[in-house]
C-alpha positions in Angstrom: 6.7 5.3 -15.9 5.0 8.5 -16.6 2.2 6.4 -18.7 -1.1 6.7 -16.7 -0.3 8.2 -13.5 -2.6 10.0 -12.1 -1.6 13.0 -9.3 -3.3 15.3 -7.0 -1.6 18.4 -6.1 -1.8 20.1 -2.8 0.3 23.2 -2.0 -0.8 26.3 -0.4 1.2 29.2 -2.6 -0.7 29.4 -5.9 2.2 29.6 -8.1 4.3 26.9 -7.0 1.2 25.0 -7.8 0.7 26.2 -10.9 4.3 25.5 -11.6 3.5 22.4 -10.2 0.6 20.7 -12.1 2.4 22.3 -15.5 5.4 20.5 -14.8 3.7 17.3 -14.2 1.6 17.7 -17.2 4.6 18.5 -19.6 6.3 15.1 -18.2 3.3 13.2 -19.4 1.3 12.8 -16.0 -2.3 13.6 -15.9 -3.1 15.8 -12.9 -6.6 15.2 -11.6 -6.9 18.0 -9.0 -5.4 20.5 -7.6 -5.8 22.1 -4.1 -4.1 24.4 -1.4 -5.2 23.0 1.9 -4.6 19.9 3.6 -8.1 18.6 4.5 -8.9 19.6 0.7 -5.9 16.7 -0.6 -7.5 14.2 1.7 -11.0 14.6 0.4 -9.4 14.6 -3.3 -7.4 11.9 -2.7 -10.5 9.7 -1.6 -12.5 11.0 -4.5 -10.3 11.0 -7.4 -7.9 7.8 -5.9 -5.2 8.9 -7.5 -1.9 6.5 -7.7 0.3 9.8 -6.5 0.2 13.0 -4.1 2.4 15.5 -3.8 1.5 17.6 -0.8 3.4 20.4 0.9 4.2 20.4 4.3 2.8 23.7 5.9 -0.6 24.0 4.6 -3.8 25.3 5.9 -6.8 22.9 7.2 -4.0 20.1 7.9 -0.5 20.0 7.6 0.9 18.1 4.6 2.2 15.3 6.9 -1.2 15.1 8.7 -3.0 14.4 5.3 -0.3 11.7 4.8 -1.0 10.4 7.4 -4.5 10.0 6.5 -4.4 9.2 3.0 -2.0 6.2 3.5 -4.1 5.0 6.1 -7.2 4.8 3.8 -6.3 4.5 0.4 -3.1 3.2 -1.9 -1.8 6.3 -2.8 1.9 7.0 -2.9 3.0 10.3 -1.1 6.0 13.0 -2.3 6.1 15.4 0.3 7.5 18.9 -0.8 8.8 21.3 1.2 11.3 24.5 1.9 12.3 22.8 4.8 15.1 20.1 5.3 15.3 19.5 9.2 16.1 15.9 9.5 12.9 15.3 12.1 10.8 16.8 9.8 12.3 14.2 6.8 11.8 11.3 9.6 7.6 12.6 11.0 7.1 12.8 6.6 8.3 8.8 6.3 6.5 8.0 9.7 3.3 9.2 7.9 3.9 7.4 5.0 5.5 9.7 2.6 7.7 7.5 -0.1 10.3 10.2 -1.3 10.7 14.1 0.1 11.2 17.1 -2.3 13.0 20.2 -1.1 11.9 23.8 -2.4 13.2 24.9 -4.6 12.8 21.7 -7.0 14.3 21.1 -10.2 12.3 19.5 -12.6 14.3 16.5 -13.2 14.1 16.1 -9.1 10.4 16.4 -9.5 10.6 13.3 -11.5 12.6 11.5 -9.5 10.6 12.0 -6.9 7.6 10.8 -8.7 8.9 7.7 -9.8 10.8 6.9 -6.6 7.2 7.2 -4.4 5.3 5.0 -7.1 7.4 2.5 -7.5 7.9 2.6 -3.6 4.1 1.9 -3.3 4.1 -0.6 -5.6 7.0 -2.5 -3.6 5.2 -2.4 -0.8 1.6 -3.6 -2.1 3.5 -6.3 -3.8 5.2 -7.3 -0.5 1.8 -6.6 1.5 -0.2 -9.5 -1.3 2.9 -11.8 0.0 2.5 -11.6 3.2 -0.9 -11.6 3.0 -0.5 -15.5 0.9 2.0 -16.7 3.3 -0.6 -15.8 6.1 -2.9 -18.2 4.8 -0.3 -21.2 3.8 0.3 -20.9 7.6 -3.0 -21.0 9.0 -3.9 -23.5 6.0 -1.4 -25.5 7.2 -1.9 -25.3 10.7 -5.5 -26.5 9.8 -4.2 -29.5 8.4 -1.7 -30.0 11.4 -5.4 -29.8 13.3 -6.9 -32.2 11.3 -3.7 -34.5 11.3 -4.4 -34.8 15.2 -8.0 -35.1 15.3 -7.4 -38.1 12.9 -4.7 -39.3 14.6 -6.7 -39.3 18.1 -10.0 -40.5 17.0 -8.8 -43.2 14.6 -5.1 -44.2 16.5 -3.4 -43.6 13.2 0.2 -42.4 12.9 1.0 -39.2 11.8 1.6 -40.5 8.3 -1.0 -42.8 8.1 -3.8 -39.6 9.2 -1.7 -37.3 6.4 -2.3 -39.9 3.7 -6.0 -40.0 4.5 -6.0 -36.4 3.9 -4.6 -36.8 0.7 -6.5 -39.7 -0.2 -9.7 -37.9 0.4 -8.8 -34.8 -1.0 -7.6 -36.6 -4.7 -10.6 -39.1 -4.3 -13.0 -36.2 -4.0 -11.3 -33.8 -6.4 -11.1 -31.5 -3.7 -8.2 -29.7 -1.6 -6.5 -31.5 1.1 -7.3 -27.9 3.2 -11.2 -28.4 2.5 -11.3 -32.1 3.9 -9.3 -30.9 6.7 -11.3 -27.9 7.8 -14.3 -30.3 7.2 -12.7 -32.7 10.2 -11.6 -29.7 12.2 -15.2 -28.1 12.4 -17.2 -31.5 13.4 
């Protein structure tokens, strides 16, 4: 999984992020910035659009869950958020954000991983399940277009609801043209 990903790194204590961005690096991630404030990861985030961030919790400029919150709300980026703290409200505010997995300090490297993968393949769920919606949204308003159309014809012309459905089709394959084209043509006149 580790082929491509790109990270951006935001913890306030120097060495942890050191530790950090080495880690990453020797699992085969490519680490495009680094950073120790909040505000700084957001900004990095947007510039870079990296497909992962791990940001700590209590940083300076914004909190960690702050810049989650703002980084999911304006780009695709998957969230780890790392922290020395475990309180359960604290777990529940990072998800609310829009953090995908939650790493307690001290980590272990294999954790790390874990993490890493959990959060991208997380995001990827979730834009694949987004791009679904999104289709089904438009079969239903497509085909309450149609439904539209199916009335108008069946007003204007006193055909039966079959009868104005097989005009649609008719048009549509006699014009080489989608039924949802002819109907949003009878809709709009």
């Amino acid at each position: 999984m580790s082929d491509g990903l790109r990270l951006v790194v935001a913890e306030d204590e120097s060495i942890i992020r050191l530790d950090l961005v080495e880690a990453l690096h020797d699992c085969g991630y490519e680490v495009v910035a680094a950073c120790g404030r909040g505000d700084d990861a957001v900004r990095l985030v947007l510039e870079h659009e990296p497909d992962l961030a791990i940001l700590d919790v209590k940083m300076p400029g914004m909190t960690g869950i702050d810049a989650a919150r703002a980084i999911t709300a304006e780009s695709s980026t998957a969230v780890v958020m790392l922290t020395a703290f475990s309180q359960r409200e604290l777990i529940e505010e990072a998800s609310d954000a829009g953090a995908m997995a939650y790493l307690i300090k001290p980590y272990r490297r294999h954790d790390l991983m874990a993490a890493v993968e959990l959060a991208v393949t997380r995001r990827r769920e979730a834009e694949a399940l987004a791009g679904q919606m999104a289709a089904l949204e438009e079969q239903f308003e497509e085909r309450k277009t149609i439904e539209r159309a199916k009335g108008i014809l069946m007003d204007r012309n006193a055909l039966s609801e079959g009868d104005a459905f097989r005009f649609l089709q008719r048009s549509a394959m006699s014009g080489r043209r989608r039924m949802i084209d002819i109907a949003r043509e009878i809709v709009e006149q």
